[in-house]
C-alpha positions in Angstrom: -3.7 -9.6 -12.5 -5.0 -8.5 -9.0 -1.8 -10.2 -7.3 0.6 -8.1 -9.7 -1.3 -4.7 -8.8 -1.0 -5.6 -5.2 2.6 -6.5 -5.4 3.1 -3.4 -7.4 1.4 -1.5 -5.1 3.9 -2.8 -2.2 6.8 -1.6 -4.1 5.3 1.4 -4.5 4.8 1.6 -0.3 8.1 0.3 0.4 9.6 3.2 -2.2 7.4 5.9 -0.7 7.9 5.4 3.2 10.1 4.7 5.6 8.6 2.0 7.7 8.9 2.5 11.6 11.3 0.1 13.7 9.2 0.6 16.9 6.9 -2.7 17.8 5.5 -0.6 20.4 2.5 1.6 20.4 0.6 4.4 22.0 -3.6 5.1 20.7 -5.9 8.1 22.3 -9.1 8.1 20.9 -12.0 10.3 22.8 -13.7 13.6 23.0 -10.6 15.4 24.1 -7.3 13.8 23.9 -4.2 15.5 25.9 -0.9 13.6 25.4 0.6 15.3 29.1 4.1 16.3 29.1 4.2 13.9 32.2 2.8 10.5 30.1 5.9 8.6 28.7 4.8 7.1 25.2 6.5 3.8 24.2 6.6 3.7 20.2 4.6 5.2 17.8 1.4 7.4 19.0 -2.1 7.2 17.4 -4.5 9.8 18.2 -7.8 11.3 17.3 -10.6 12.7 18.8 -12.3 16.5 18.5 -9.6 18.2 20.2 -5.8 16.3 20.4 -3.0 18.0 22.5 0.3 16.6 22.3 2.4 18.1 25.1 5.5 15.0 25.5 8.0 13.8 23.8 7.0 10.8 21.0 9.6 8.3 20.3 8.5 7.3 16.9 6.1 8.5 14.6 2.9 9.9 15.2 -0.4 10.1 13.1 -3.0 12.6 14.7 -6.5 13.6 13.0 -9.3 15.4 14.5 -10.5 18.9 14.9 -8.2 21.5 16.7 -4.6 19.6 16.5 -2.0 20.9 18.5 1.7 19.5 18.8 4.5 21.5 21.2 6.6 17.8 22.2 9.0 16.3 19.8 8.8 14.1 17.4 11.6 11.6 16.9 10.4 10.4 13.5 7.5 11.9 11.0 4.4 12.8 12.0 1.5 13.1 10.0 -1.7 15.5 11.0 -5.4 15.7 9.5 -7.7 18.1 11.0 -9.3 21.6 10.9 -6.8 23.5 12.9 -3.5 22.6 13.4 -0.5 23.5 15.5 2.9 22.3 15.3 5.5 24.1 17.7 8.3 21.1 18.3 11.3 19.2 16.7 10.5 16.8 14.2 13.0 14.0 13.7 12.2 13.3 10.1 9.0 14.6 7.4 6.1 16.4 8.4 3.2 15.8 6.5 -0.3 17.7 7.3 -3.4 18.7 5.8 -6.4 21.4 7.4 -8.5 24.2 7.1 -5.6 26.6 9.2 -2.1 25.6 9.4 0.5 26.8 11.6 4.0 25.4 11.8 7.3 26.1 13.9 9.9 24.9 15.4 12.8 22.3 13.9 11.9 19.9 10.6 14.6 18.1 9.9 13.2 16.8 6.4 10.6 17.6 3.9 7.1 19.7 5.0 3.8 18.8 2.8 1.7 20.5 3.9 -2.2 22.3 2.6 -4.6 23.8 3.8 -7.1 27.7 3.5 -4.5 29.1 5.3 -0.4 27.9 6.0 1.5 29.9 8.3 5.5 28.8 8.4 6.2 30.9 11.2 9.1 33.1 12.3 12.1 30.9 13.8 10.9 28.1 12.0 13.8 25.7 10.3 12.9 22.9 7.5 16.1 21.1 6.7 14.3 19.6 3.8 12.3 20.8 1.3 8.7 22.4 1.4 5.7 21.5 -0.8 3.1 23.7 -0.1 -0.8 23.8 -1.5 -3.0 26.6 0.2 -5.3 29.3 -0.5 -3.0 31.6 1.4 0.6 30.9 2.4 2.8 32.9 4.4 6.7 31.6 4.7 8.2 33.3 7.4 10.6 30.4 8.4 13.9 29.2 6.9 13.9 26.8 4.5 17.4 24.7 3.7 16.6 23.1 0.3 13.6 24.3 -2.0 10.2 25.6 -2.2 7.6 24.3 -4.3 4.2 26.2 -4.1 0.7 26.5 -5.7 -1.6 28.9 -4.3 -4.3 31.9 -4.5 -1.4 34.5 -2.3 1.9 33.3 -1.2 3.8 35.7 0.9 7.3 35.3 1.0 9.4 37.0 4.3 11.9 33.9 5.5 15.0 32.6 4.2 15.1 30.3 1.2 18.6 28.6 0.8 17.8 27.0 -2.6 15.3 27.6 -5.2 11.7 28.7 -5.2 9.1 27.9 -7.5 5.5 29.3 -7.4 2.1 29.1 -9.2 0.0 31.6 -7.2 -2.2 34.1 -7.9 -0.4 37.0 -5.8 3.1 36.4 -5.2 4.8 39.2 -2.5 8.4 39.1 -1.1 9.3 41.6 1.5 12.3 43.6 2.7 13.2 40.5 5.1 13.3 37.7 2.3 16.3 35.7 1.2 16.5 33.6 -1.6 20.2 32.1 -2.8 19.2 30.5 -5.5 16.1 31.1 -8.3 12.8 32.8 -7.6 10.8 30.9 -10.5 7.4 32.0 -10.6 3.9 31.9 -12.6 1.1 34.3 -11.9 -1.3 36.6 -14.3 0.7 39.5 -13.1 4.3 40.5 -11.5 5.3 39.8 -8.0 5.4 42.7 -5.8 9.4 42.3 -4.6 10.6 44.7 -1.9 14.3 46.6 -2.9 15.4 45.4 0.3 14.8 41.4 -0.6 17.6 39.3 -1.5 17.1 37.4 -4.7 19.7 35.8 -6.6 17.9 35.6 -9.7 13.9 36.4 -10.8 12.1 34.3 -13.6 8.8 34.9 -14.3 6.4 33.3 -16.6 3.0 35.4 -17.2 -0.2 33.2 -16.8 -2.7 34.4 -19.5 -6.7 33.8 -18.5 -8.0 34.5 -22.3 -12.1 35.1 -22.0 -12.4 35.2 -18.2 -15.1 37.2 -16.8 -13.5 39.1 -14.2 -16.2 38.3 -11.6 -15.3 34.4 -11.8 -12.5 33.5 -10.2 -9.3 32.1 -12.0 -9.3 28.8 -12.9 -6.7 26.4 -11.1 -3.3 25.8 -12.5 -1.6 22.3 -12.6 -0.1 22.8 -10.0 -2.6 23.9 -7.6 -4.4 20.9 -8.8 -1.7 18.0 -8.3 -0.8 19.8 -4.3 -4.6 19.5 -3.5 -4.5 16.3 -4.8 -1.0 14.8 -2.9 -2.4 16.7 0.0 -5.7 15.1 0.1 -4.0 11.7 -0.6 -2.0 11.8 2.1 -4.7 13.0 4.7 -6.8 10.0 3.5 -4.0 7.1 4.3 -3.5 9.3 7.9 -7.1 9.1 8.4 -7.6 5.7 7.4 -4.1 4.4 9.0 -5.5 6.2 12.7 -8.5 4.6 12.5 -7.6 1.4 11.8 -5.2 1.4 14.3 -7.6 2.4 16.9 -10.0 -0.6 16.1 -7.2 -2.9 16.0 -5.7 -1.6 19.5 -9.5 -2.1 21.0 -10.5 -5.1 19.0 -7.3 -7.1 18.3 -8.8 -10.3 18.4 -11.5 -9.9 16.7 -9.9 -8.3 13.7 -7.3 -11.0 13.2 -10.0 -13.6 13.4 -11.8 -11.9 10.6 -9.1 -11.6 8.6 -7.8 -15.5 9.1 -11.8 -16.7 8.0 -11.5 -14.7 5.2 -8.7 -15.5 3.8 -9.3 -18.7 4.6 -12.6 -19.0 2.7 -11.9 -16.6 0.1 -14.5 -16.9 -2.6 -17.8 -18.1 -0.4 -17.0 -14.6 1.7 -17.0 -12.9 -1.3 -20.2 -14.3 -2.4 -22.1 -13.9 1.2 -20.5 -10.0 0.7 -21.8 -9.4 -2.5 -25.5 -11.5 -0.9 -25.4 -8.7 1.9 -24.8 -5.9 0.1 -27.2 -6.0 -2.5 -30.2 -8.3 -0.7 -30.0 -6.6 2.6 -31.0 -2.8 0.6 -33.8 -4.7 -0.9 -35.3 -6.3 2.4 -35.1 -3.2 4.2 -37.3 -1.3 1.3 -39.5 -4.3 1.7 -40.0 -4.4 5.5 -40.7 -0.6 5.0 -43.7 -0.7 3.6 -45.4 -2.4 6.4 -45.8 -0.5 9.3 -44.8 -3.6 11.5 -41.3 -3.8 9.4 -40.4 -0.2 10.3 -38.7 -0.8 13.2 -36.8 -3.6 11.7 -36.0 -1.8 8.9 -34.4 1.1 10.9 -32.5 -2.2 12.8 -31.5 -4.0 9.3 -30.5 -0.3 8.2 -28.2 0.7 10.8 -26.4 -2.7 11.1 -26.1 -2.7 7.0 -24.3 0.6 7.7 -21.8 -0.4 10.6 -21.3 -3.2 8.8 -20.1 -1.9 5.4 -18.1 0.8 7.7 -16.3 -2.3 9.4 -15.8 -3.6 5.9 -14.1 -0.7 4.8 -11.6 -1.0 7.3 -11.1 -4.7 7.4 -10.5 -4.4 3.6 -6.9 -2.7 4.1 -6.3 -4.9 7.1 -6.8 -8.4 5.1 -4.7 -7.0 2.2 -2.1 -5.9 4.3 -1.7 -9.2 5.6 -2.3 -11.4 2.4 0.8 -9.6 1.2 2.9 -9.9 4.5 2.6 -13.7 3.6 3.6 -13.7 0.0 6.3 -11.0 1.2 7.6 -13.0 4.5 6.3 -16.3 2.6 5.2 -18.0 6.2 2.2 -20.1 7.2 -1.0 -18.3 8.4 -2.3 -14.7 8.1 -0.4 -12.3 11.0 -2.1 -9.4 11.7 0.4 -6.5 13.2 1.2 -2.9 12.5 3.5 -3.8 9.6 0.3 -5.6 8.0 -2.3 -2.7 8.6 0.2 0.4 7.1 1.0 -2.2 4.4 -2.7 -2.8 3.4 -3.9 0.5 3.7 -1.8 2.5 2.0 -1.6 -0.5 -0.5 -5.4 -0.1 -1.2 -4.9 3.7 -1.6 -2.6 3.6 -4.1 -4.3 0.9 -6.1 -7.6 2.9 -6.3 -5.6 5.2 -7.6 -5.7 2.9 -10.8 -8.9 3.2 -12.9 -11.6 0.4 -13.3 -8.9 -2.3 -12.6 -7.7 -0.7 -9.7 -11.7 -0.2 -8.4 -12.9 -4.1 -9.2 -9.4 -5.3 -7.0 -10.5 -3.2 -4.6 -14.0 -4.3 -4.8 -13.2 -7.8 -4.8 -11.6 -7.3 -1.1 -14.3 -5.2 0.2 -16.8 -7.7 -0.7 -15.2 -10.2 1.3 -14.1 -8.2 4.2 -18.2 -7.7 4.1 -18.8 -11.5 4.2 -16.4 -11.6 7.0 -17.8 -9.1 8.9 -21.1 -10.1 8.8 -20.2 -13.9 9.5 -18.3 -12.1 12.8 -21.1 -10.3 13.8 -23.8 -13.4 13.2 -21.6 -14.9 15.6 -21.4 -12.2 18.6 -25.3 -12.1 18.2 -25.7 -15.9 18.4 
């Protein structure tokens, strides 16, 4: 059963995403991360930290998260963004997927946008080739837009160029003087958009949202679309997060990760069963050694190392699927762990806990050994 929701799970990846052909790769971790016009990236850049500038050229994708995020060099493929703040002012070759608090985007997209946030600003002289699935609390589309629209929010303000159709679940919809739409304006909202004479509409349908028994003081409930854009948006952030992440360990402790991974899928079940020994014993012993003064300190020691430890095993989780699945993919001897592995598993073990209780005790099974791993790993580098 767990090998058909894996394998069905990697369908699902290879149906989804467009896999990079770049080998090479650039990570920037740190405090402050600036990506200088002058550094030459090789492949693919991974990047997080509390503030991440991107100021050259990247030749693949790129996959950024931290807090202020700000992106004025090209893209060549997609690049993916998870933070607070975020920026993007240059070309991107392909999709543009990003998810924050405030969102501002320019320049060229030459395929789709995802992107949610409080606040998404499409900005004036901004071009998306594709389409644009958008999920905020307040949107403003000042750009041009070559296919469609697709928007739930609390007030969307329409004032760019739409050369499809657009279709909205808001709140507040406006479209001013300077908006263009050639196709359908398709909207749902508990009252009539406000729609300038000036604005260029081929045709209007509109589809009143009734609230039946709200108090006006609450505030209205969110529609099915609002909820299934916070959702994808969410979604996606999650595999960025987890895929920068991982990639940063890997890129620092290479080694170490792929010896992990060949142990424990090596030794399968006894990993599993030391996993399932540390996760539940170690708890216990610590609230033991806690009530003697003597054991505090050693308490606070077990504690923290339980805690890195299950952190570690979260991550080595996605890596060790990733490359279980290479092998019944590639069907070779021994367990290679590469970049094809780590996107594989991770977004592999994302869509599977999408998948109730079966989903969950798969993914539970490979946590528990990636934890038995782990620990064996770091028994070792203590010894």
């Amino acid at each position: 059963m767990y090998k058909k929701l894996f394998m069905a799970a990697a369908l699902l990846l290879g149906l989804s995403m467009s896999a990079s052909t770049a080998l090479a790769a650039d990570f920037k971790s740190g405090q402050m991360v600036n990506v200088a016009a002058s550094d030459n990236l090789s492949g693919d850049l991974y990047a997080a930290g509390n503030d991440v500038s991107v100021d050259t050229n990247v030749p693949g994708d790129a996959f950024l998260a931290g807090a202020i995020i700000r992106v004025s060099g090209d893209v060549a493929s997609s690049l993916h963004a998870a933070g607070s703040v975020i920026n993007v002012n240059g070309k991107v070759g392909h999709a543009l997927r990003v998810a924050g608090s405030q969102v501002m985007i320019g320049g060229t997209i030459e395929g789709d946008v995802v992107a949610g946030g409080a606040m998404v600003y499409i900005l004036p002289g901004t071009v998306i080739k594709g389409d644009l699935y958008l999920g905020a609390g307040s949107a403003v589309i000042d750009g041009t837009v070559m296919g469609n629209v697709k928007s739930g929010g609390g007030d969307v303000t329409l004032r760019g160029e739409v050369a499809k159709n657009v279709f909205i679940q808001a709140d507040r919809l406006s479209v001013s003087d300077a908006a263009k739409v050639t196709g359908v304006l398709a909207y749902e909202a508990p009252k009539e958009a406000t729609i300038a004479s000036g604005a260029k509409v081929g045709a209007v349908e509109f589809k009143q949202v009734e609230r039946s028994g709200r108090v006006p003081s609450q505030k209205p409930a969110p529609t099915a679309g609002k909820i299934f854009l916070t959702g994808l948006i969410w979604f996606l952030a999650m595999i960025i997060v987890s895929l920068i992440v991982t990639f940063v360990g890997w890129y620092f402790f290479k080694q170490r990760m792929s010896d992990i991974t060949t142990n424990v899928l090596n030794n399968f079940a006894p990993q599993m069963g030391w996993g399932f020994v540390w996760l539940v014993v170690t708890p216990i012993a610590c609230i033991v050694l806690l009530v003697t003064l003597v054991g505090i300190p050693i308490s606070v020691l077990i504690a923290l190392t339980y805690g890195l430890a299950v952190g570690v095993a979260k991550i080595m989780a996605g890596v060790i699927v990733g490359a279980w699945l290479m092998k019944l993919i590639n069907k070779k001897r021994g367990w290679m762990v590469d970049w094809k592995a780590i996107v594989l598993g991770v977004v592999a073990v994302s869509l599977v806990m999408l998948i109730p209780i079966l989903g969950w005790i798969a993914c539970f099974v490979f946590f528990l050994a990636a934890l038995g791993g782990t620990v064996s790993a770091m028994r070792g580098i203590a010894k």
